[in-house]
C-alpha positions in Angstrom: 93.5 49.7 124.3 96.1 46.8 124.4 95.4 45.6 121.2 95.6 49.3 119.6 99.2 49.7 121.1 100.1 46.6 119.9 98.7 47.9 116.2 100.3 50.5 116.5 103.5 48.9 117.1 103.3 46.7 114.3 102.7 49.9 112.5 106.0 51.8 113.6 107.7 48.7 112.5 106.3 47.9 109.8 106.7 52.0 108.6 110.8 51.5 109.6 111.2 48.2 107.5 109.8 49.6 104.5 111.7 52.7 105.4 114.9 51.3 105.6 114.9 48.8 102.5 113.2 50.9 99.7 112.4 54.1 98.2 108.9 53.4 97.6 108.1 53.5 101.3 104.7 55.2 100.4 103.3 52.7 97.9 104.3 50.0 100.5 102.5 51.3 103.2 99.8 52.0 101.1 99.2 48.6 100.0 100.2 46.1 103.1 98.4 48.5 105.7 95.9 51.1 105.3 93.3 48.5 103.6 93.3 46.2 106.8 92.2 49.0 109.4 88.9 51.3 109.6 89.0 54.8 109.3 88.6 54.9 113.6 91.4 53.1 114.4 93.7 54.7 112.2 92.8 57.9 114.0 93.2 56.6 117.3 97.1 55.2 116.2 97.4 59.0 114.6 96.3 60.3 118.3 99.3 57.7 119.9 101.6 58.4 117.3 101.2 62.5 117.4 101.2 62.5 121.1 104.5 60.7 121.2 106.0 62.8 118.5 106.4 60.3 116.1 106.3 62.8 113.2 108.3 60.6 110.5 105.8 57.9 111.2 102.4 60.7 110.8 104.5 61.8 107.5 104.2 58.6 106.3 100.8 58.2 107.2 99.1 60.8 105.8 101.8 60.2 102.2 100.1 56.7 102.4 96.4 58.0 102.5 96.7 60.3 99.4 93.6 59.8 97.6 92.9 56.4 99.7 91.9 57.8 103.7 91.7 61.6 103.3 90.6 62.0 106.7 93.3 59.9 108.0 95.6 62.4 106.0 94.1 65.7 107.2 94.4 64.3 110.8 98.0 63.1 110.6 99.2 66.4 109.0 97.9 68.2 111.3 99.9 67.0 114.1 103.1 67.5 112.2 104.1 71.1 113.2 104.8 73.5 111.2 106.9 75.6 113.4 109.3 74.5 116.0 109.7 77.3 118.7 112.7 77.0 121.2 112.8 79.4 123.8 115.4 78.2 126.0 118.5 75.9 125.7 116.7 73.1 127.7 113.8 73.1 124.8 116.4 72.1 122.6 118.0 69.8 124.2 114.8 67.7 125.4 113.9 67.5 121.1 113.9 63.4 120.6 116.1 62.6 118.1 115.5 58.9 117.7 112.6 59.5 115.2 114.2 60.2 111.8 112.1 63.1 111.3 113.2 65.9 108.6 111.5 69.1 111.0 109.7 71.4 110.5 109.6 74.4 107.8 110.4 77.1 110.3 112.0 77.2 113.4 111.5 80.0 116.0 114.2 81.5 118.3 113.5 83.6 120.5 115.1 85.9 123.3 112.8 87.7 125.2 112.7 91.2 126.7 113.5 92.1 130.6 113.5 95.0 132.1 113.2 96.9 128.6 116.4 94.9 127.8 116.6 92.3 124.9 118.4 88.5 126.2 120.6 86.5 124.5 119.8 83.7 122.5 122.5 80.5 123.4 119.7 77.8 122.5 120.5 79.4 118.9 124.0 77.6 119.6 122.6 74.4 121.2 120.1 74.0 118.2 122.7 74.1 115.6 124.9 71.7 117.5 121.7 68.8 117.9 119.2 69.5 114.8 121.0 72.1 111.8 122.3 68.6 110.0 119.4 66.4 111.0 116.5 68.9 110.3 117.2 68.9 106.5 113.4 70.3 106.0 114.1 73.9 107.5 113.6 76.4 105.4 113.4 79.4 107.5 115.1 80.5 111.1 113.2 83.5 112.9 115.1 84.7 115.4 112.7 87.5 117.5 113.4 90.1 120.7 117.8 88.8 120.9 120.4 90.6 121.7 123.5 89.0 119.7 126.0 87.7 122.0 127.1 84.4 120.7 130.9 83.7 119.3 130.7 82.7 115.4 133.6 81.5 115.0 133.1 79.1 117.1 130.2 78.2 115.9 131.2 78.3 111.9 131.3 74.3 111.7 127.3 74.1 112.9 126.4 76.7 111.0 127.4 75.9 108.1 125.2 72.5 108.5 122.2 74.8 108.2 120.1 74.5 105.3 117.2 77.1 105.6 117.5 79.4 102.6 115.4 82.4 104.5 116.6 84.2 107.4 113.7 86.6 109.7 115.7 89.1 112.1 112.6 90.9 114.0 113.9 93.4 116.8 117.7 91.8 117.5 120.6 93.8 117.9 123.7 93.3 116.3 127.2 95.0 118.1 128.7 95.3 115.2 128.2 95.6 111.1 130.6 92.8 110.8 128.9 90.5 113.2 125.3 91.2 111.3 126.8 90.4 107.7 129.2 87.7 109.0 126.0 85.9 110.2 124.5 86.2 106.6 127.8 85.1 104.9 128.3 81.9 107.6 125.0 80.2 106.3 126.2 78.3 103.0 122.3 78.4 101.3 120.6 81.3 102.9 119.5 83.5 99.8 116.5 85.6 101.7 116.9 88.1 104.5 114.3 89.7 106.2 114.7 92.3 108.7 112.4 94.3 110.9 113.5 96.6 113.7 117.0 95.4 113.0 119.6 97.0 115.5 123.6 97.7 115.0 125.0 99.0 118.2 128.2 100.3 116.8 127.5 102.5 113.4 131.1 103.5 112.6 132.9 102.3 109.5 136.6 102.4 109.6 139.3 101.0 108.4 139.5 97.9 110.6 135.9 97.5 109.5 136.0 97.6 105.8 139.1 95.1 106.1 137.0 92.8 108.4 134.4 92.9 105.8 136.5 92.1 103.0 138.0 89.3 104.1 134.1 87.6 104.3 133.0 85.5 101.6 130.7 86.3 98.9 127.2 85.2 100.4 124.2 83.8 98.1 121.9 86.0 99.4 120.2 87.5 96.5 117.2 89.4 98.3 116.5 91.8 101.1 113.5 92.5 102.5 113.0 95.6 105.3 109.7 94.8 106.3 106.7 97.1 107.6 106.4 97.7 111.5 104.9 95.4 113.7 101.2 96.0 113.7 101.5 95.9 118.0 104.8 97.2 119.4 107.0 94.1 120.9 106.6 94.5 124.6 108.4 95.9 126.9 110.3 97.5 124.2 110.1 101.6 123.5 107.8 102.2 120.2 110.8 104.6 118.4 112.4 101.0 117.6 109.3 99.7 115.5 110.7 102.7 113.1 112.4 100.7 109.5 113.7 102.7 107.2 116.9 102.2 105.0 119.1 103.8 107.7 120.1 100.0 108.7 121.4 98.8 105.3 122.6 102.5 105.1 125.2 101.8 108.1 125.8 98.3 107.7 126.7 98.4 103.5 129.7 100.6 102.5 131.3 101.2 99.2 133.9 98.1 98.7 135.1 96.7 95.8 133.8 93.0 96.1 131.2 93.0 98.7 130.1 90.4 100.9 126.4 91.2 99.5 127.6 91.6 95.8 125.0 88.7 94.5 122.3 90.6 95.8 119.4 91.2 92.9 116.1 92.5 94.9 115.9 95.0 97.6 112.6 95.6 98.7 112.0 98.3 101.7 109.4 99.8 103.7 110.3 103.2 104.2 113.5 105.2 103.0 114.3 108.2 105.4 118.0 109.0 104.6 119.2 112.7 105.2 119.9 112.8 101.7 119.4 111.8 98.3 123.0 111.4 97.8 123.2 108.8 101.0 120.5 106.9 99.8 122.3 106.4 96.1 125.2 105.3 97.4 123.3 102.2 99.0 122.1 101.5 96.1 125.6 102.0 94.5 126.9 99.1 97.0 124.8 96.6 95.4 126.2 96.3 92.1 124.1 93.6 91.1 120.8 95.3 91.7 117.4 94.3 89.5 114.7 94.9 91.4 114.1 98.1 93.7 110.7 98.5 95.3 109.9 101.1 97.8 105.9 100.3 99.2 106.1 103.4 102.0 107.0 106.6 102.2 110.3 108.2 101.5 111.7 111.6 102.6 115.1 113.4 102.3 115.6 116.2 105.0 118.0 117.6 102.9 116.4 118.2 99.1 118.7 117.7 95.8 120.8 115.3 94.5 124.3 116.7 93.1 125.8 113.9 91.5 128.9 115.1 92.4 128.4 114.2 95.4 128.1 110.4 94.5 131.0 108.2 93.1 128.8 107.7 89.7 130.8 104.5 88.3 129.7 103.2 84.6 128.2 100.5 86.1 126.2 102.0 89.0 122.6 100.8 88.7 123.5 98.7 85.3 121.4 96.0 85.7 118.6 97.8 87.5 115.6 96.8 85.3 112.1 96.8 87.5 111.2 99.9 90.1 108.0 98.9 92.0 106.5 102.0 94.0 103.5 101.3 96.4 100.6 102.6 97.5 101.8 104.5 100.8 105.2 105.7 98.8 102.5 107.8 96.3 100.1 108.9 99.6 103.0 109.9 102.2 105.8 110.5 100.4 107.6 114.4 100.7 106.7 114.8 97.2 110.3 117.1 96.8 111.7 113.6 97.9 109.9 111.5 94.9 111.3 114.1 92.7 115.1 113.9 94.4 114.8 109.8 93.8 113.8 111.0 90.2 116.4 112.8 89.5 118.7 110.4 91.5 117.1 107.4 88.8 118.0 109.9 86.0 121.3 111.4 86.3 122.8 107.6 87.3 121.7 106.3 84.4 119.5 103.9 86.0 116.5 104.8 84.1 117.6 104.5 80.7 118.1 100.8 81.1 114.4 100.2 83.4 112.0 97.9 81.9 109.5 97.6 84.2 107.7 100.3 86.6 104.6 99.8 88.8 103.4 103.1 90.7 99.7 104.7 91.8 98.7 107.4 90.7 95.2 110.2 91.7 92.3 109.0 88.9 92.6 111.8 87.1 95.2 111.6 84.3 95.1 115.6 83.4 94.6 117.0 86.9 97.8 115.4 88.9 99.6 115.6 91.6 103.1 116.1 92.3 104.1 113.2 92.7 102.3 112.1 89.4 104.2 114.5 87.9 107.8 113.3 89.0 106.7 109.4 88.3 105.1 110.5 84.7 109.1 112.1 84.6 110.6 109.0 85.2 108.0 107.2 83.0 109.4 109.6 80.2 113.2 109.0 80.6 113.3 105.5 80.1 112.1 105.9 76.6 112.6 102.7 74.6 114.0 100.6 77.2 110.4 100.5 79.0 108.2 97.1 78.4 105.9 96.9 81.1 103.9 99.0 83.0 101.4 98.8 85.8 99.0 101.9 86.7 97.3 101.6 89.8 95.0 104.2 91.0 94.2 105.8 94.7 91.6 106.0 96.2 89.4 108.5 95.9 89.6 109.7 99.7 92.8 109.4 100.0 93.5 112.3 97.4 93.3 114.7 100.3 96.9 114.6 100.9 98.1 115.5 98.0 99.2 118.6 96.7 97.7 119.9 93.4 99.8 120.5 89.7 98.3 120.5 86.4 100.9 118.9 84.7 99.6 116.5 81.9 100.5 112.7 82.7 100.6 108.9 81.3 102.4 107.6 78.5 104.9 109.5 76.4 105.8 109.2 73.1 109.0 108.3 73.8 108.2 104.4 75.0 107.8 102.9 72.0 108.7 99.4 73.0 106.2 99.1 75.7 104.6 95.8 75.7 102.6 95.4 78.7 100.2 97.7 80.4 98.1 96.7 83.5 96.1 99.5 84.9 93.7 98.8 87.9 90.7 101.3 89.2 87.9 101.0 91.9 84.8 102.0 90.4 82.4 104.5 92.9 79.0 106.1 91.8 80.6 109.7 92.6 82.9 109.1 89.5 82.0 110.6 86.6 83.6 108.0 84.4 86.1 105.9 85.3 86.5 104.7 81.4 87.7 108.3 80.2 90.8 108.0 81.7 91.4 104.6 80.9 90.3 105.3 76.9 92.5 108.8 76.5 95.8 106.4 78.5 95.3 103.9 75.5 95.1 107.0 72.7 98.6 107.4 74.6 99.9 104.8 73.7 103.3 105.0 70.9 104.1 101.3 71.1 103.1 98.8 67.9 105.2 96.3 70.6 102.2 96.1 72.8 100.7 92.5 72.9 98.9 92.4 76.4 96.8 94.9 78.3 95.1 94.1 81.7 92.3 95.9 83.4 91.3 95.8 86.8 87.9 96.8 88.2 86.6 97.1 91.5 83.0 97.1 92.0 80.9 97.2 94.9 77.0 96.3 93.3 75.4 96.5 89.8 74.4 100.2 89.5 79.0 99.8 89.5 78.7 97.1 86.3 75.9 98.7 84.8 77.9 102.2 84.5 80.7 100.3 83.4 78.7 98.8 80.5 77.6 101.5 79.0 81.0 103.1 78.8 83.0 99.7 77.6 82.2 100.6 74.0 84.8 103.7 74.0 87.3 100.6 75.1 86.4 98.6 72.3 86.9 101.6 69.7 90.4 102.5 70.9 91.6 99.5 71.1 90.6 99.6 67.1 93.5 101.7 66.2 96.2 100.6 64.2 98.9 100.7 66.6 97.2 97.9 68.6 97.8 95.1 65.6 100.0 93.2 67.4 97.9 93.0 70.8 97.5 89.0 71.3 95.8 89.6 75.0 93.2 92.1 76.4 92.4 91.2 79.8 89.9 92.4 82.1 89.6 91.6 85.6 86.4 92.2 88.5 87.4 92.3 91.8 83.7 92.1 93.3 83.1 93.6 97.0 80.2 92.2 96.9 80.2 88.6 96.4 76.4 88.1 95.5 76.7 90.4 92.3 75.6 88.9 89.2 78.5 87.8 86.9 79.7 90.3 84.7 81.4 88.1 82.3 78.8 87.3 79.6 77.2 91.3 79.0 81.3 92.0 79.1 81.8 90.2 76.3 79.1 91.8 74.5 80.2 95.3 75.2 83.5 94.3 73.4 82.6 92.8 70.6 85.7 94.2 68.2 87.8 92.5 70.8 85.6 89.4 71.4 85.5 88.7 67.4 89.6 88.8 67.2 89.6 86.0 70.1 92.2 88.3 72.2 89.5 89.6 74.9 89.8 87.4 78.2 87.1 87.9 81.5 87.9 86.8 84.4 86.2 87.4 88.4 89.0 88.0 90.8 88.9 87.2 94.6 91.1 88.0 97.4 93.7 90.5 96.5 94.3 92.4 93.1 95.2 89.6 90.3 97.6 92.5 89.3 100.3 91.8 92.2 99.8 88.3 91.0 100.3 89.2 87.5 103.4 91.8 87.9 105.1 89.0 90.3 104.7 85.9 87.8 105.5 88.8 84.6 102.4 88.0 83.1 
C-alpha cells in the first residue's frame, strides 16, 4: 500500500507539471503515464484520488484514458460529482480549495422547512463569496424550500462572479417583486429561469415599485419556464402551494416601457389560471420580445371574453410572436370557453397573423370535433399565409370522454397556403376503424404547393396494428400523388413500437408506398423512447 501512495503521488505531480506548463496536459498524460501501470492499479489510485476529492486530478484521468483505459475512464468519472449540494454555511466553508477543480454542473441550495415554515438560505452568500469565481464549470444554481432573506446589494460584487446561465427556484419565497427580478438581473450570464411553486409575499405594484424596477438593468434572460407540480408535495409544506399557474409572472411583470425582462423570447408555462383573458394578455403584452408561447396544461378564465378595450393593444404587442405550442393536458382540461377567449385574444392582437408555427392535439376524428378543435382549427384559419409548420397530434382514444361534442368541420384551410411542414402523430388501436382516413382527407386539405416535408407518427402495440396499417398505406401513396405536392422533397414516417419484439415494419412500408419510394422522398424510420415529433418540432426539422 506504500508503494501505491507513493504512485500515486508521483501521479498528482506529475498531472500539476504537465498542468501548469502546457495546454496539451491530456496528450502528456496520456503518453508518459497510463502505459506504465495495469488496469488495477490505476483503479486503486482512482479510489485514493476520489476519496480525497482530488477531482482535477480524476478529470484528468479519465481525459487521459479516452479510447486508451475505458474502464479507468468510466471509474474516474464517476467519482466526479455532478451535483454539489450545500445545505448549511459550514458545507461550504469545509469545500477544499487547493485542488484547481472547475465544479460541478449544478449546485444545490437548499433551505429546509420547520415547523411548516421555509429557512433562509445564508450558505447561498458564503458559496458565492468562496466558489462563484473558482467554479467556472456551473451551469445551473437550484435553490429548493428558502425563504429569501439575504441583502443583494451587498452581495452584487459575488454575484456577479457567477457564471451558471440557468437558474431553478422550486418552492422559495420572494418579499418582494423587486427582490425576485433583481436576483435575475444581478447574475451577468443567466439566460434560463425556471420556477416552480415560486412565492412573492407582497403582490402590490405601486409607484415606488415600478421606479425600483426601472432603474434594474436589462437582464439576458431570454426564457422562462413555470414548471409542472412536484410529483410528491415538499414536506411539511401545505399542498395549495404546489399550485403554478401564470398568477406569479402575472404579479411580478407590469407594463413598463423598458423592462428588466425585455430580451425575453420563450415563455413556456404549465397552467394559466388568470381571472381574465384581458389579465393574461397583458403579460404577454410585457414581454415585447416574445417568440415562443407554449402552454402544456390547462387554462381557465373565470371571467369569459376578451374586450380588447380592455388591453392597451400597442402596434407592436405580440409582433414577433411566431410559434404557439399547446399540449396535451391544455386540449383534455382546458375550460373550452377559455381556449376560445385565448383565441380570440391571439386574434384581435394581431398575434396570429404573423404565427408560423402551431403544435396542438386534437380528438381522432377530423369531422366530428370537439370544442376545443373547433377554437384551435379557428386559430389554424387566421394565420392564413403566415403559417409554415404544423404539428397534429392526436388523443387518446379514452381520454375523449371529457370533451364536449361540436360538429364543426376541422384541419387545414384554404387560407394557409404557405404551409411547409406538417407532422401529424396517431396511436394506432384495433377498435379504430381506420386510422389512415383521417390522415388521407387532412392531406386532400392541404392548399400549400410550399409544402416540402411531411412527417407521420405511428404507434403500434403488435402486428395485427402494422398489418391494418398496410393495407390502408396505399390511399397515402395516392394522395400524396396530387399535383400540389410537386415540391415535397421529404415524406417521413415514423413507428413508435410498444412492443419491442414486433417485426420491423420498414421493408413491407416501403412497398406499400411505392409512388413515394420511386421519387426517393419516402424515409422509414423505428422510433424509441419518446415521440421523434418533440424531437423534430424542437430541432425545426
Amino acid at each position: 500500500m506504500h508503494g501505491l501512495s507513493v504512485i500515486k503521488q508521483s501521479f498528482r505531480k506529475s498531472w500539476r507539471r504537465s498542468r501548469d506548463i502546457s495546454t496539451t496536459t491530456t496528450g502528456i498524460v496520456r503518453s508518459a503515464i497510463l502505459p506504465r501501470l495495469p488496469v488495477e492499479i490505476w483503479l486503486m489510485i482512482i479510489d485514493e484520488l476520489g476519496a480525497e476529492g482530488e477531482y482535477d486530478a480524476l478529470i484528468a484521468c479519465a481525459r487521459a484514458s479516452q479510447g486508451l483505459l475505458w474502464e479507468v475512464e468510466k471509474t474516474a468519472k464517476r467519482y466526479v460529482p455532478h451535483t454539489v449540494t450545500f445545505r448549511t454555511p459550514a458545507e461550504v466553508a469545509n469545500i477544499n480549495l487547493a485542488p484547481r477543480w472547475r465544479g460541478p454542473f449544478t449546485v444545490h441550495i437548499v433551505g429546509g422547512i420547520q415547523r411548516g415554515r421555509r429557512l433562509p438560505i445564508p450558505h447561498l452568500t458564503t458559496f458565492a463569496s468562496r466558489l462563484a469565481a473558482k467554479w467556472t464549470s456551473l451551469s445551473k444554481l437550484e435553490i429548493e424550500s428558502a425563504e429569501w432573506g439575504l441583502d443583494l446589494h451587498s452581495s452584487l460584487h459575488n454575484f456577479s462572479n457567477f457564471t451558471m446561465t440557468c437558474l431553478h427556484l422550486c418552492d422559495v419565497a420572494f418579499p418582494t417583486v423587486v427582490t425576485f427580478w433583481h436576483l435575475a438581473c444581478a447574475l451577468p450570464h443567466l439566460t434560463w429561469l425556471q420556477l416552480c411553486g415560486v412565492e412573492i409575499i407582497e403582490t402590490s405594484i405601486d409607484a415606488q415599485t415600478l421606479s425600483a424596477l426601472c432603474l434594474l438593468p436589462a437582464s439576458k434572460l431570454w426564457r422562462i419556464d413555470l414548471l409542472p407540480p412536484p410529483t410528491k408535495p415538499v414536506a411539511g409544506r401545505p399542498q395549495s402551494l404546489a399550485r403554478h399557474s401564470a398568477q406569479l409572472l402575472a404579479q411580478s411583470m407590469p407594463l413598463l416601457k423598458t423592462p428588466p425582462w425585455r430580451n425575453v423570447r420563450n415563455l413556456i408555462l404549465w397552467d394559466v389560471t388568470l381571472s381574465t383573458p384581458a389579465a393574461f394578455a397583458r403579460l404577454l403584452g410585457a414581454l415585447p420580445a416574445l417568440e415562443t408561447l407554449a402552454i402544456n396544461g390547462s387554462c381557465s378564465f373565470p371571467e369569459h371574453g376578451f374586450n380588447p378595450s380592455d388591453v392597451p393593444l400597442r402596434p407592436d404587442m405580440l409582433s414577433k410572436l411566431t410559434t404557439v405550442e399547446l399540449g396535451k393536458s391544455f386540449s383534455l382540461f382546458s375550460d373550452p370557453q377559455s381556449v376560445c377567449d385565448l383565441v380570440d385574444l391571439l386574434i384581435h392582437s394581431g398575434a396570429s397573423h404573423h404565427l408560423e408555427a402551431i403544435m396542438v392535439w386534437l380528438s381522432q376524428s377530423l369531422r366530428v370535433t370537439t370544442s376545443v378543435d373547433a377554437a384551435l382549427n379557428r386559430l389554424v384559419m387566421h394565420t392564413g399565409q403566415s403559417l409554415k409548420k404544423l404539428i397534429l397530434r392526436v388523443l387518446p382514444r379514452e381520454s375523449l370522454w371529457m370533451y364536449i361534442g361540436a360538429s364543426t368541420h376541422a384541419g387545414l384551410n384554404t387560407a394557409n397556403t404557405h404551409l411547409e411542414r406538417l407532422v401529424y402523430s396517431v396511436g394506432i388501436t384495433r377498435g379504430d376503424g381506420s386510422t389512415i382516413a383521417p390522415v388521407a382527407e387532412l392531406l386532400h386539405q392541404v392548399a400549400s404547393a410550399h409544402i416540402s416535408h411531411i412527417s407521420l407518427i405511428f404507434c403500434v402495440t403488435d402486428e395485427a396494428d402494422l398489418a391494418k396499417l398496410w393495407t390502408r398505406l396505399p390511399q397515402l401513396d395516392a394522395a400524396l400523388s396530387q399535383t400540389i405536392f410537386y415540391n415535397l422533397r421529404l415524406f417521413w414516417i415514423g413507428f413508435r413500437r410498444v412492443n419491442e419484439f414486433i417485426e420491423s415494419p420498414i421493408p413491407m412500408t416501403r412497398l406499400c408506398l411505392p409512388n413515394l419510394d420511386t421519387r426517393g422522398i419516402l424515409q422509414v424510420e423505428q422510433v424509441s423512447g419518446t415521440i421523434h415529433t418533440e424531437i423534430s418540432w424542437r430541432n425545426g426539422q
